[in-house]
C-alpha positions as CSV (number, residue, x, y, z in Angstrom):
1,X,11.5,-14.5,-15.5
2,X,12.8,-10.7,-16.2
3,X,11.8,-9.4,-19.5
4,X,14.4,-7.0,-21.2
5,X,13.1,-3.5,-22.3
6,X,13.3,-0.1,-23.4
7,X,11.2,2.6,-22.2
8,X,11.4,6.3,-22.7
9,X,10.6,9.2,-20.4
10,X,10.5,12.8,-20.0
11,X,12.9,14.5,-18.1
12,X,11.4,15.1,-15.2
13,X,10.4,11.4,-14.7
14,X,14.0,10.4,-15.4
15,X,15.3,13.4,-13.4
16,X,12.8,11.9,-10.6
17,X,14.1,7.9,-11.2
18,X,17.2,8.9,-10.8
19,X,17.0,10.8,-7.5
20,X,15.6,7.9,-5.8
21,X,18.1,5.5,-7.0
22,X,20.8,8.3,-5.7
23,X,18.1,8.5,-2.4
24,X,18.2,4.5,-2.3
25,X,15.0,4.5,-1.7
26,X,15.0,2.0,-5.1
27,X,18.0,-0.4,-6.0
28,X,17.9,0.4,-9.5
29,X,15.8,2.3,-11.9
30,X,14.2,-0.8,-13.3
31,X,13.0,-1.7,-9.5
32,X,11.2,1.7,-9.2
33,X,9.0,1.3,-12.2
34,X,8.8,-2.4,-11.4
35,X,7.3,-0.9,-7.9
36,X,5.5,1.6,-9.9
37,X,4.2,-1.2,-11.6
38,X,3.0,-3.3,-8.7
39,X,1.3,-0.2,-7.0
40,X,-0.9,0.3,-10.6
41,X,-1.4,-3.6,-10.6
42,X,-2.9,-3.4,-6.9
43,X,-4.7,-0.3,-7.4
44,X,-6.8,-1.4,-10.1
45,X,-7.2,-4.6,-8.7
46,X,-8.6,-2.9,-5.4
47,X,-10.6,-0.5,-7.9
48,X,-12.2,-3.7,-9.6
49,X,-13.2,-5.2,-5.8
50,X,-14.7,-1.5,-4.6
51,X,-17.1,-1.7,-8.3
52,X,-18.2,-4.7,-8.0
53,X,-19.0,-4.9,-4.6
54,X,-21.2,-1.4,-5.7
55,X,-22.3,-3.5,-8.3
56,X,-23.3,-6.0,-6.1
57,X,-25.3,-4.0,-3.5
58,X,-26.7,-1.8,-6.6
59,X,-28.5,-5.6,-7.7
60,X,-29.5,-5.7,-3.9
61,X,-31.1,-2.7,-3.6
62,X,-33.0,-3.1,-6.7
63,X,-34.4,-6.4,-6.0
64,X,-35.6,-4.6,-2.8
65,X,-39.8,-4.2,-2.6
66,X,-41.2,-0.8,-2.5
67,X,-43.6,-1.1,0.4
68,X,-39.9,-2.0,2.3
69,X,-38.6,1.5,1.4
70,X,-37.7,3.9,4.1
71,X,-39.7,7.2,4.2
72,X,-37.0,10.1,2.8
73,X,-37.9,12.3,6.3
74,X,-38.3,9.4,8.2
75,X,-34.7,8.6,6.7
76,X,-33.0,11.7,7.9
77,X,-35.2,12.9,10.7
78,X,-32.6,12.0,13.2
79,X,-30.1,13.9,11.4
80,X,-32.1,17.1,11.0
81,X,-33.1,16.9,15.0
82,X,-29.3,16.7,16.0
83,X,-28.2,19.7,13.6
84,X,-31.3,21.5,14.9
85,X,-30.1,20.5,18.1
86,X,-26.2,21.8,17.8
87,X,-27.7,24.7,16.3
88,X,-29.8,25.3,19.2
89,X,-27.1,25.4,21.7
């Protein structure tokens, strides 16, 4: 179903509609902000995915028992011994 509208803009986003309706790059005005629209839609729901799959290891990770905690140099030790390494040569 297509929904009937008005929207305003500044100049410079009408200025930039406009060239890429003249660029065809976008049928009509309306289909760029429609496509506008969709990229926003998927973004957030991408965003949503990313936090809660943070979320989601964040509950892991504090469910996790001290004693199985990694050691911060033991952590990193490989790290430091190939920077001190590329330093070293």
């Amino acid at each position: 179903m297509t929904v009937k509208t008005t929207l305003s803009f500044t100049d410079r986003h009408h200025r930039f509609l406009s060239e890429k309706v003249g660029q065809g790059v976008f049928a009509t005005q309306s289909a760029a902000v429609a496509a506008a629209l969709e990229q926003m839609m998927q973004d957030e729901e991408e965003r949503n995915v990313a936090l809660s799959a943070l979320a989601q290891e964040i509950r892991a990770r504090m469910e996790t028992p001290r004693e199985a905690f990694i050691d911060l140099d033991d952590a990193f030790a490989a790290a430091r011994a190939s920077i001190e390494a590329a330093r070293g040569a």
